[in-house]
Each structure stands twice: as C-alpha cells, then as structure tokens.
C-alpha positions in Angstrom: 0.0 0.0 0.0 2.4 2.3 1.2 4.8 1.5 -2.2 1.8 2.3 -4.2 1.5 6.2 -2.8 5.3 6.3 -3.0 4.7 5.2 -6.8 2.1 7.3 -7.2 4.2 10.1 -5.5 6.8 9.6 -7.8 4.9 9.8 -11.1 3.6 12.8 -10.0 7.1 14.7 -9.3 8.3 13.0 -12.4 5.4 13.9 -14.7 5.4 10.1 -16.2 2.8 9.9 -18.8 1.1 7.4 -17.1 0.4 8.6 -14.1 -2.8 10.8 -13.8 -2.4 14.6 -14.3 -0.6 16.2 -11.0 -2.8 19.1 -9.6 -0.1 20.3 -8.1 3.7 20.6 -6.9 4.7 18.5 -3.8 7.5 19.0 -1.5 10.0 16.8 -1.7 9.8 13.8 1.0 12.7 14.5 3.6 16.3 13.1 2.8 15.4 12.0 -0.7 16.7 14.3 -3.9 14.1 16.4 -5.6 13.3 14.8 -9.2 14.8 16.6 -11.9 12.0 18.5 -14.2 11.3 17.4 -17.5 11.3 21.2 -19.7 9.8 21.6 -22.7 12.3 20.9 -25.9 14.9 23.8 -26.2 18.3 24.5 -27.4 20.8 22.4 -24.9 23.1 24.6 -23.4 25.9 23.0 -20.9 26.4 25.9 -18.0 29.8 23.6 -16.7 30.8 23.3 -13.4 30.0 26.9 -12.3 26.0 27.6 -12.7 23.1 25.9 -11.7 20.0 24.9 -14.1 17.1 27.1 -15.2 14.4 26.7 -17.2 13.2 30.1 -17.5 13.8 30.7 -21.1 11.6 28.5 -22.9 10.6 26.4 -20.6 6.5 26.2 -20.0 6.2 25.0 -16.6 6.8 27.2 -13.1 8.3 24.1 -11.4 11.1 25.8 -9.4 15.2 24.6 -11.2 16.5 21.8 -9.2 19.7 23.1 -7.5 21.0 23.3 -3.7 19.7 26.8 -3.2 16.3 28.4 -5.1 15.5 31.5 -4.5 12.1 31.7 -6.3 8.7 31.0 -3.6 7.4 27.3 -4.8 4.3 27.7 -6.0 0.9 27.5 -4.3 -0.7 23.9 -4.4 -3.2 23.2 -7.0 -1.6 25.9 -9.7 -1.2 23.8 -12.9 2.0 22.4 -14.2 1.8 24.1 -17.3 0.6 27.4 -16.1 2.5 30.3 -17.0 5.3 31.4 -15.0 4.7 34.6 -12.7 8.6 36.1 -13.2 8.8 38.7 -16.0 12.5 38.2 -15.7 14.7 37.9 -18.8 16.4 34.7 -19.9 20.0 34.4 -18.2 23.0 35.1 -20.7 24.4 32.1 -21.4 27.7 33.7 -21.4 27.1 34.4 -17.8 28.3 32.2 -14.6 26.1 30.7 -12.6 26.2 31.0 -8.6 27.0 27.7 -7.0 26.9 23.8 -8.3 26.5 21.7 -11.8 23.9 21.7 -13.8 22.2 22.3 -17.6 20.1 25.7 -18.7 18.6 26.1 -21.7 18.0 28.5 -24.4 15.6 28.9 -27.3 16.9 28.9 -30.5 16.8 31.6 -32.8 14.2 31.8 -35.9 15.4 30.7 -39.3 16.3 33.8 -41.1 13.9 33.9 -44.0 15.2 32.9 -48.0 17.1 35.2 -49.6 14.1 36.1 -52.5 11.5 36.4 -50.1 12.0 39.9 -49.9 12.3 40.3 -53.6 10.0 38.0 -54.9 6.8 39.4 -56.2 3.0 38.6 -55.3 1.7 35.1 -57.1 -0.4 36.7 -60.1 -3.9 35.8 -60.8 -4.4 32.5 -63.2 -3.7 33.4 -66.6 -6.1 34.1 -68.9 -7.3 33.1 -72.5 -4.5 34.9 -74.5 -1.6 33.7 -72.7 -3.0 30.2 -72.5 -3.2 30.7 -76.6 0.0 31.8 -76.8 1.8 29.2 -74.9 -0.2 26.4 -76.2 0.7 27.8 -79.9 4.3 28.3 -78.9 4.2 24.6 -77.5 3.1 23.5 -80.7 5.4 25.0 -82.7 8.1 23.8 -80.3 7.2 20.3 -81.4 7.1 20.6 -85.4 9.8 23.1 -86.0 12.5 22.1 -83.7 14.9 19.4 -84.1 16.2 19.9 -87.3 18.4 23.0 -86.8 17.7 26.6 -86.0 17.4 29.2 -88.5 14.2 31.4 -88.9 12.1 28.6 -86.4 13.9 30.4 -83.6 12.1 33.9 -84.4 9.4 32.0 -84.9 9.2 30.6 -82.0 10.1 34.2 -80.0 6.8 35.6 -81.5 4.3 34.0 -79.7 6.8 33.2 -76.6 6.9 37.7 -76.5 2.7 37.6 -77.2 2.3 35.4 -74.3 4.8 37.6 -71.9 2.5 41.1 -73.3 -0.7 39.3 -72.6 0.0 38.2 -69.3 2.2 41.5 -68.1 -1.5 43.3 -69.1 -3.6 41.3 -67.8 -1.2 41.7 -64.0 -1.5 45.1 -64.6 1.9 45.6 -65.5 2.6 48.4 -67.9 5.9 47.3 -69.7 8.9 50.4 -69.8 10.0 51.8 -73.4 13.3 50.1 -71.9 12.3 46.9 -71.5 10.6 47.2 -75.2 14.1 48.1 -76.2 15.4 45.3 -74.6 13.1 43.2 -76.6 13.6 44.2 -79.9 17.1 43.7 -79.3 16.7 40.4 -78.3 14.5 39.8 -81.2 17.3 41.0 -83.9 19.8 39.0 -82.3 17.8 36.1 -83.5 18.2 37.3 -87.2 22.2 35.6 -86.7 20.7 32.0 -86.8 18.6 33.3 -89.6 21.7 34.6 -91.4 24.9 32.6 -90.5 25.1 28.5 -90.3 28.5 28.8 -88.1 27.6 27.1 -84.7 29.6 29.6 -82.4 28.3 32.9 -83.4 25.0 31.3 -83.9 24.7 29.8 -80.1 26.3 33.3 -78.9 23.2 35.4 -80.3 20.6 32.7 -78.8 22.4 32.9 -74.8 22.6 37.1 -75.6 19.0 37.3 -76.9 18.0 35.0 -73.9 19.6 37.7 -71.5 17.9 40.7 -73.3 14.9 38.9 -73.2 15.0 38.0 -69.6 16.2 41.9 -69.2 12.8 42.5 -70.6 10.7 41.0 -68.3 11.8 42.2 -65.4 12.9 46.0 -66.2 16.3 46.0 -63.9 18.0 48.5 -64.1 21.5 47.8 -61.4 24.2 45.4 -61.8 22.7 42.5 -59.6 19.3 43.0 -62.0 21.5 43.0 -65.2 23.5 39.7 -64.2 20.7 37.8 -62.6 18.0 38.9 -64.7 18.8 35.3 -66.4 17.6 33.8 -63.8 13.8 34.5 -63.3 12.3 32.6 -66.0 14.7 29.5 -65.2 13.5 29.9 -61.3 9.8 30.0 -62.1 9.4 27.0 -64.5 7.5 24.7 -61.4 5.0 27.7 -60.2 4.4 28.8 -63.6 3.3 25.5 -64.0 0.8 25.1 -61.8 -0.1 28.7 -62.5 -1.0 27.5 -66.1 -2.5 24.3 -65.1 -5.0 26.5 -62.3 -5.7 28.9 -65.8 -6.7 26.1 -67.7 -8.7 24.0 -64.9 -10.6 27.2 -64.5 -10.7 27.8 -68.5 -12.6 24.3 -68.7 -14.5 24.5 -66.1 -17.6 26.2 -68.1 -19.4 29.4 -67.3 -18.2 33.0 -69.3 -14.6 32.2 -69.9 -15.1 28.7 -70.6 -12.5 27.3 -73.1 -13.9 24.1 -74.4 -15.9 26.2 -77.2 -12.4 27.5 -78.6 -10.6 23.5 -78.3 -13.6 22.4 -80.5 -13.2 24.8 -82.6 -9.8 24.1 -83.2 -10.5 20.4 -83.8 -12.4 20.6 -86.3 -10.5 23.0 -87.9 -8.0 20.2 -87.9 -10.2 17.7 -88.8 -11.3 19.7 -91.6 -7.7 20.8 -92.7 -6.6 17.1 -92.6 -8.8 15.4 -94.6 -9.4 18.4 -97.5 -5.8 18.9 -97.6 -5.0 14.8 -98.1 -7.7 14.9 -101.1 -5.9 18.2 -102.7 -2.7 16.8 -102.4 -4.1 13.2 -103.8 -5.5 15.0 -107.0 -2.4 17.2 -108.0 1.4 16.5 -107.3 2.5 19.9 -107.5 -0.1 20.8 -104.6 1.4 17.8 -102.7 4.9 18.8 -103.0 4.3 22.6 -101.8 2.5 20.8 -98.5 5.1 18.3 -98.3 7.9 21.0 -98.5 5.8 23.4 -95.8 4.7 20.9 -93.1 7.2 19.3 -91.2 8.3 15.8 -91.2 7.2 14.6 -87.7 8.2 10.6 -88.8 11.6 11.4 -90.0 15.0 11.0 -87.8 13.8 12.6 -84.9 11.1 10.8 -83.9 7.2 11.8 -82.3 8.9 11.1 -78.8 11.1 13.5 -79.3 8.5 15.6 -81.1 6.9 15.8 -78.2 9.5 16.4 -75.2 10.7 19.3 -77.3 6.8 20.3 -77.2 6.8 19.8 -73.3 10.1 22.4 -73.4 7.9 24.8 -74.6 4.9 24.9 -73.2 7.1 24.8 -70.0 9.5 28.0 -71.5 6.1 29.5 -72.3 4.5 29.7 -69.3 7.6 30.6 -67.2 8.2 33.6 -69.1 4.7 35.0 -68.8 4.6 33.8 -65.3 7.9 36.0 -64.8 6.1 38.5 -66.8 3.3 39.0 -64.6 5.0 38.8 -61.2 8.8 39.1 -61.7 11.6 38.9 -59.3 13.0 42.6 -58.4 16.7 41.5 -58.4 17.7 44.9 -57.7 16.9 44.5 -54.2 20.0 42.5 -53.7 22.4 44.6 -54.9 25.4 44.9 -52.3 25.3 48.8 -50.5 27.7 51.4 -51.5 31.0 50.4 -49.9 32.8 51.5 -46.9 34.5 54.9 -48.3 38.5 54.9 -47.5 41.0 57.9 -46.8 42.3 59.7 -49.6 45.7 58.0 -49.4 44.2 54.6 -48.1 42.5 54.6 -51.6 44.8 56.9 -54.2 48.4 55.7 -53.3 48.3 52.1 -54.8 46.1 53.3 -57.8 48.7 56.3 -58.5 51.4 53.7 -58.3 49.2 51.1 -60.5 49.1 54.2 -62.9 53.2 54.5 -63.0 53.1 51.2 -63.6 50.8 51.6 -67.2 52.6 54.6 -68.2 55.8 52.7 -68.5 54.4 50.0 -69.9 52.9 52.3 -72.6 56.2 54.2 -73.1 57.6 50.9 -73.9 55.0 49.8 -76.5 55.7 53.2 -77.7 59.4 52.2 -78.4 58.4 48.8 -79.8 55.5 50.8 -82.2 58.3 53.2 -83.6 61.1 50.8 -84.4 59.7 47.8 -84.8 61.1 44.4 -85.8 64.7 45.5 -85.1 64.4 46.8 -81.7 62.1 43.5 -80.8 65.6 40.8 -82.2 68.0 43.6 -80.6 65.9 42.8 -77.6 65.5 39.2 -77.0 65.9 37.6 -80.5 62.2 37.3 -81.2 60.4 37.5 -84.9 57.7 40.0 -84.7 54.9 38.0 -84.8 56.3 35.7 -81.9 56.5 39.2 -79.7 53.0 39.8 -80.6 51.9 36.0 -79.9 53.8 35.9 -76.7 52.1 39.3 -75.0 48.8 39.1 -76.3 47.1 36.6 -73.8 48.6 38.8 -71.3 47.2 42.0 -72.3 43.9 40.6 -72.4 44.1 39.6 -69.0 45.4 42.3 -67.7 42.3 44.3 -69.1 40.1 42.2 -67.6 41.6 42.6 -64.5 41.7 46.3 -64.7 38.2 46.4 -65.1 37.6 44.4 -61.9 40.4 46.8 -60.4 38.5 50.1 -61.2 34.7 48.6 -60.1 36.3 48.0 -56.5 38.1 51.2 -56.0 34.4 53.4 -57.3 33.0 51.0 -54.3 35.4 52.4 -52.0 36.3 55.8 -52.7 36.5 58.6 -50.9 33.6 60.3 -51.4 33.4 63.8 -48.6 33.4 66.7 -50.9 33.9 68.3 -54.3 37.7 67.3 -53.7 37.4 64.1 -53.6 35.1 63.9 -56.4 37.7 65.4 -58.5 40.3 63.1 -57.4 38.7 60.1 -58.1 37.8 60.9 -61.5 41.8 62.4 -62.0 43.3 58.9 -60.5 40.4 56.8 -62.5 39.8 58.6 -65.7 44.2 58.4 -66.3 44.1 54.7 -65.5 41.2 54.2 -67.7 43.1 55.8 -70.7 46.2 54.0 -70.2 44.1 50.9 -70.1 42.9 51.9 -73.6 46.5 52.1 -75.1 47.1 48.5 -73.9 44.1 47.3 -75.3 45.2 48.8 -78.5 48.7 47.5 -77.8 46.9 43.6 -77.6 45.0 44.6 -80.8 48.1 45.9 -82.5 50.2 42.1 -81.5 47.3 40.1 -82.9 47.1 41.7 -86.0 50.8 41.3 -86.6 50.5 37.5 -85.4 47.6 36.9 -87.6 49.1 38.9 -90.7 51.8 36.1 -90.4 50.0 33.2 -89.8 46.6 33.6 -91.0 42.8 34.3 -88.8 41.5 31.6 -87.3 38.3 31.1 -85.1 40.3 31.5 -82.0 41.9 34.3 -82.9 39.0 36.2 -84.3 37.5 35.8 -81.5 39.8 36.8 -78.7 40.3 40.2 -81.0 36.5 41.0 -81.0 36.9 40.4 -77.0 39.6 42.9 -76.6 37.6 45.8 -79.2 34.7 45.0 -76.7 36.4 45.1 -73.6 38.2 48.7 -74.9 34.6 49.8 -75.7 33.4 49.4 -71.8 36.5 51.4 -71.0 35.3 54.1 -72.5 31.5 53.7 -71.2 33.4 53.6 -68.1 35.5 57.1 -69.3 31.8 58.5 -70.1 29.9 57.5 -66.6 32.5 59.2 -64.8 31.5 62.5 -66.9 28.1 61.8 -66.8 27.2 59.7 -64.4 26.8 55.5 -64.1 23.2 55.2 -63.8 23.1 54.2 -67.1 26.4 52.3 -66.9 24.7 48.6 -66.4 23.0 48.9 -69.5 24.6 50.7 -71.3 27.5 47.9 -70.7 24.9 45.3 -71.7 23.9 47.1 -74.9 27.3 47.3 -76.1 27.6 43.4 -75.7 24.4 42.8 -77.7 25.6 45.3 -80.6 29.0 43.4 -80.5 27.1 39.9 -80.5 25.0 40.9 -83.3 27.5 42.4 -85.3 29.9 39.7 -84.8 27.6 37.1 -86.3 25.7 39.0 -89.1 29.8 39.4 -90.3 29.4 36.0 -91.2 33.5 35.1 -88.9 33.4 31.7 -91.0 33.7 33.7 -94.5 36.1 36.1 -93.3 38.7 33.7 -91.9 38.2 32.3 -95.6 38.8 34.9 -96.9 41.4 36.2 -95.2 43.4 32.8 -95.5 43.1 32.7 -99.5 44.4 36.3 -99.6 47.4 35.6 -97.9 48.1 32.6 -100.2 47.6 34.6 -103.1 50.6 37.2 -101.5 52.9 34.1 -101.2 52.1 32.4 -97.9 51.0 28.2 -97.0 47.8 27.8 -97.1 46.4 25.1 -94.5 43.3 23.2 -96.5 42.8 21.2 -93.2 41.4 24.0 -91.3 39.6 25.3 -93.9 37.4 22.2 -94.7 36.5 22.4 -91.2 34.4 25.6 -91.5 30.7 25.8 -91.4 28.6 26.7 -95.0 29.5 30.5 -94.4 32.6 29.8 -95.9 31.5 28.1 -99.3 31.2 31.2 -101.3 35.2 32.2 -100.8 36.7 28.4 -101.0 34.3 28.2 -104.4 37.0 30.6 -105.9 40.2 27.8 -105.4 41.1 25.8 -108.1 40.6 21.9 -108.9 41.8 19.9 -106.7 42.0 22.3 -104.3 38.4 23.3 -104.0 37.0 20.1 -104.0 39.5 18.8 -101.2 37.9 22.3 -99.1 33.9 21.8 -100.0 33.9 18.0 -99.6 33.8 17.6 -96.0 31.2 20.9 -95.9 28.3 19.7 -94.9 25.2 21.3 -96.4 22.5 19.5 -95.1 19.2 19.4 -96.9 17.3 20.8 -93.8 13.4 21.6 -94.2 12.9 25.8 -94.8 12.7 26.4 -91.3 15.8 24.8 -90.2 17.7 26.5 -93.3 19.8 29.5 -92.8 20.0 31.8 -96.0 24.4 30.7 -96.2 23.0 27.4 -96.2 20.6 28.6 -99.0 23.8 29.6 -101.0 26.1 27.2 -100.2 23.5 24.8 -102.0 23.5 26.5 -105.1 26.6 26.6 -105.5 27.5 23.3 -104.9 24.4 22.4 -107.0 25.5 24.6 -109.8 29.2 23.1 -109.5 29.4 19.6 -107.6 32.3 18.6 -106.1 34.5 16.2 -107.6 36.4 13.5 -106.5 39.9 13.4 -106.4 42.6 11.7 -103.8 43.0 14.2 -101.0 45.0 13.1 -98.3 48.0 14.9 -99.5 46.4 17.9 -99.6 44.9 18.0 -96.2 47.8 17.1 -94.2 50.6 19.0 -95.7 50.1 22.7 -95.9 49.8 24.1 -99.9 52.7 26.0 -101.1 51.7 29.4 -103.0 53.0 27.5 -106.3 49.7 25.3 -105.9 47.1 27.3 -106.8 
C-alpha cells in the first residue's frame, strides 16, 4: 500500500505519462533528492561546473530549477503544471556564470532567417487568362514541329508567340511594360536574325544565350548590376509555379461558365479535322499541290522521332508559361544589390592606384618604343620574330584588361567620397588609369594583327580580338559614366555586348577567316586546307574561288545538309546552289589535307 503512494508520489514529481495529471507541486519527501524537471524541448546549453540549471527561457512550466539553493517561492498547491510562469525576468545570458553547483540551462533557438528572395519575390499573379494560354499552347506547338532539325528562322518564330504570351499576361497583372524593357526586346528579337543569317555554330549559339539575357532583361525591367546579371535567372527559377499557375488557368478555363475554353478547343479540332482530310484529297488529285505541303509541313516521322516531337513540345509549353509567369509577377533583383562600400581615406584609396598608374605609363612608353622601331628593336631585344613578340604578350594584355576592369569597379566601391575634392580626385586617379588601359588594349590589338598577318585568322583568334575591341569599348562607357554619371552604366555595358554579338555574327566570322586565309596565299604564304574544310557553310562562297583539286579537297567535308525551310539559314541557302550549280568532284586528298599548300599550288 504504502509502495503504491510512494509510486504514485513519484509519477507525480516526475510527470510520467502514465500517471494521472498532478494538480499540483509536492514538496520533496525529507532526505530523498528532488526529481529533476522534465522542460519543454529547447536548445541544450551546458552551463559547466560553475552555474546551476534554469528553465526560465523557454521552458513552459513554473516548477522551481532543481539546485542546492532556489531563491524563487514554490508555488501555491493546485496551480497547474503548465501554467504560465509569474517572473517577467529575462532569460540568463548564457555567457554568464552561474552562482553555485553543476547543472544544464537552456536556451531557445533563434528563428530561421527567412530565403534570400522572399524579400524580392513578387506577389503570385492571378491564373492566366485566355490569351496567354493561346500563346503558350501555340508556342508549345510549334516547339514540337519546327525544332529538331536546326535553327534558322524557327527560332524567331518561336520568339513571336513566346513575346505575345509575356504582353498578354504582363497586361492582364496590370503591368505596364517600360520603353526600356521594349528596347530590350527588340534587341533580343534582332539578335535572333544571326541563326537566320549565319550557319557557323559559335556565333549562332552566342546570339541565342545574348538574346535570352535581353529577353530576360525584358521582363523584369532592372536596371542595377545585380538586375542585369541575374535577370537570367527569373524565368529558369519560375518554371515549377508557372506550372501550376497554367494548369490553375486552364482547370478554371474548362470549367464552363463565361470564360469557358472548351468552345475554342472544339473549334480548333475541327478545324484540324477539316484541314486534314481536305488537304489529303488536294494533295491526292495534283502533285505539284502535294509537294508545296510536303515542303511546308514538317516531317514529324523522319529521324527525330514523335517522342522527341513531343518532349521538345513539353520544353515549350514549360519555357512559355515561365516567361509570362515572370512577366506577370517578376523577381526585383535589384533589391539584392550589395550597399555602397565603406568609403577609405584619400591616401588609403589613391596611393596604390597612383602607383598602379606609373606602372601603365611605363608600360605604354615601352610599347611606344616597340611601335616606332619595330622588328629591329624587338631581335635587338630578345631575339624574337615579330609575330612571336606579338603571340607571346597578347594573352597577357587581355588579361590584364580584364583585371583592370575588376580593379576600377572596387576602388568606385570604395572611394572617398566627402566633398567636391574628392570627387575630383577620383575621376583624375580613374579617368588616367582608364586611358592607359585603352593604349594596352590597343597594344593587344596591334600584337594580334601582326600575329595573324603572319600566320593567318582563325576562329580562335577572331575571336579573342572582338573580346579585346569589346572590352576597350566598356572602357570608355566607363570614361563616359565618370563624366556623366553611371546610372546608365549597367546597361549601357549590356547594350554594347548585344551590338557586339550581333554584329559579330551577321559578319558572317566563317567567311572572313576564308577569306582572309586565301588572300594571304595569293601574296605568297602556305595555305592550311585542313582547317579550312572544317568551316561551317558561311565559308563556301570564298573556298568556291580555289582551283581543282584544291576546292574540292575544301567543299567536300562541308556539310550542307538538306534541312526543311525552317531549319535553313539563308548561307545554307547559298552554299547549295553553289555546290548544285558546280558539284564537287572527287579526287585523292590526303596529300592535300595534311601538308600545308605551297603558293606554287594554286
């Protein structure tokens, strides 16, 4: 009997489950240790040797702390465990000692800090309505029958209806779009005129990603560095809510009453339907008729396949709806760009950039030498030919640019900025380092062009040269914002990239490093045929001009594929002609394409 109570006695002090609900807090029978309390779950903090428990912070019963002293009055019997305590004072520091013996306090953990786009991240927009569902469904559609054999005029195509559906749903959010952002995407629709134009891969994949970014720039209207550079990112970001934002639009589409969209799907079937089966007779009765639909429909049995068909139609109906979805509610990425900088002392921030400007002026008064007497001052030197002095600096020049630049956005960042006087300093130290940056970019430019006037343009080459123009061009948009001011300095940087991507590719690089190579045979230099069989169709008009066996050698590993109108870009177009009008012949090539031709071999 009397181990039952003590049972009982115990479960109540301990708060075991199983024991009925204590009314109250007992006193602890004498010589036995009071039972340790059981606190609510907290963050574990171990006090050491030198404090004694509480449970004050976070804790949700007024049991007094187990210890060899207590201060606090136990509380009155029949007050409920979980009662809220009567102290208003604050949580112990944990850094703090405690007074006497061993024991465990606890602490409540601090809330999660929220995610980083919460505070950028725009309202979810309303379901989308009839014209973006059209749009995306029609852009899905063509997804499916015009890619997968190339890209040529399929990609504007495609950007047509892919814009409509971004317009429609920006309106229907409310959203009036900027004259920037309308800007932005024409841009990004001319940049899609390179695919249209050139069949070279590179320059062709370079306008896509640029017209992606000035399309992305559209949508969301940034105007700051961190809304330039992470623009990109919005539509990719959105692809799983903008799905289920489409599939609520459609669900409530279907679902009948006033904007009901089953009227509109029947419609469009038996338009099909119709379409089908008059088209089939028409193309049945006359042959010409048949081959004009045969050349204008797309082949959906051929190589590619209907599964692939129709993943490529899933990629757009999914690109579709994440672009209007980011067009309706996009992300303001200017909100996380970093805060002006901690401003420095004048000679904190101007000695090493006065020194780094020493530094460029010699290396400018040395080019200067080099640029005046030339070849013989370069084997007085260090034995070098010319164009191995201008091979040998070039890669360094171009980093060294790049590096500037990143030099010159930390020090605006940081610069003193108290008064008139340091205004004008910064733009003295800044602007001088900026124009000595220009005469080694033209230094760089100057080396490749003597390297390439010795050894002929290649893709690389090219390439690295329209880099270094480019990068000289932001030099000077960064000579102009510190005259006018860098508000405009983001996109104004941006532009200039698009203009040079555009240009770049409507140049046609292919036909130029043709070009270029078959001049220099002509004044006496090798010519190497291997390369030059390895360019795209751009280059068929210049290598038509070599003479047998030489131009067949060049053309015959060309490929010209015979790509449905969609897929084929107008050098393509050419480049078929002319190997129509003049087929390529056979002869034995092997010599030719490993040894370089001699200027005798024409």
């Amino acid at each position: 009997m009397s181990d039952g109570v003590e049972g009982n006695e115990e479960r109540r002090r301990t708060g075991d489950a199983a024991g009925p609900e204590p009314q109250g807090v007992p006193e602890p029978r004498p010589g036995e240790p009071e039972p340790a309390a059981q606190p609510e779950p907290a963050s574990l903090v171990n006090a050491g040797t030198a404090g004694r428990t509480e449970a004050r912070a976070g804790a949700k019963t007024d049991e007094p702390a187990t210890g060899e002293a207590d201060d606090a009055a136990p509380d009155a019997p029949g007050t409920p465990a979980d009662a809220p305590p009567d102290s208003t004072d604050t949580p112990d520091d944990p850094e703090a000692p405690d007074e006497a013996g061993d024991g465990l306090r606890y602490e409540r953990l601090p809330d999660a800090p929220p995610p980083i786009l919460d505070g950028v991240r725009a309202r979810p927009p309303a379901p989308p309505g009839l014209a973006t569902l059209v749009a995306a469904a029609v852009t899905a559609l063509l997804s499916g029958l015009l890619l997968g054999d190339g890209l040529a005029v399929n990609a504007l195509i495609l950007a047509l209806p892919l814009a409509a559906g971004a317009w429609f749903a920006a309106r229907q959010a409310g959203r009036r779009p900027r004259r920037s952002s309308l800007c932005w995407g024409a841009g990004g629709l001319a940049l899609l005129a390179v695919p249209v134009w050139s069949d070279a891969e590179w320059p062709t994949l370079l306008a896509v990603l640029a017209a992606a970014g000035l399309g992305a720039l559209a949508l969301h209207g940034c105007r700051k560095w961190s809304g330039v550079l992470l623009a990109p990112l919005g539509p990719v970001l959105a692809v799983r809510r903008a799905l289920v934002w489409g599939w609520r639009g459609a669900r409530e589409r279907t679902a009948g009453g006033e904007k009901d969209l089953g009227p509109l799907l029947r419609s469009v079937l038996v338009a099909v339907v119709l379409l089908v089966v008059f088209g089939g007779l028409f193309a049945a009765a006359d042959r010409a008729f048949a081959d004009l639909l045969g050349s204008l429909v797309p082949d959906v049995d051929g190589g590619s396949g209907v599964p692939w068909r129709l993943f490529l139609a899933v990629l757009g109906l999914a690109a579709a709806l994440a672009v209007a979805h980011t067009a309706a509610a996009p992300t303001r990425w200017d909100g996380l760009g970093p805060g002006p900088g901690r401003p420095r002392g004048r000679v904190e921030w101007a000695l090493p950039l006065v020194l780094l400007d020493l530094l460029f002026a010699a290396f400018v008064a040395v080019q200067a030498a080099v640029l005046l007497r030339g070849e013989d001052l370069v084997r007085a030197s260090n034995g070098l030919t010319y164009s191995e002095y201008a091979r040998e600096g070039f890669w360094q020049l171009l980093f060294a640019t790049v590096l500037t630049l990143a030099v010159i956005s930390v020090a605006v960042r940081v610069a003193p900025r108290s008064g008139p006087r340091d205004q004008l300093l910064v733009r003295a130290v800044l602007g001088t380092l900026c124009l000595l940056t220009l005469v080694v970019v033209a230094s760089a430019v100057r080396r490749m062009d003597l390297y390439m006037g010795e050894y002929g343009l290649t893709r690389l080459r090219l390439s690295v040269v329209a880099m270094e123009l480019w990068l000289g061009a932001v030099v000077l948009l960064i000579l102009a914002a510190g005259v006018f001011g860098a508000r405009l300095l983001p996109r104004a940087v941006l532009a200039s990239a698009a203009v040079a991507v555009l240009a770049f590719g409507l140049a046609s690089p292919d036909k130029l490093i043709a070009e270029s190579n078959l001049d220099a045979h002509r004044d006496g230099r090798t010519l190497d045929l291997r390369y030059l069989a390895g360019l795209s169709a751009d280059a068929v008009p210049a290598l038509d001009r070599l003479d047998e066996p030489l131009r067949s050698c060049a053309l015959r590993s060309i490929a010209v594929p015979d790509a449905p109108w969609y897929a084929t870009s107008l050098s393509q177009a050419r480049a078929h002609d002319i190997l129509t009008a003049r087929p390529v012949r056979h002869h034995p090539c092997r010599d030719l394409l490993t040894d370089d031709i001699s200027p005798s071999v024409r």
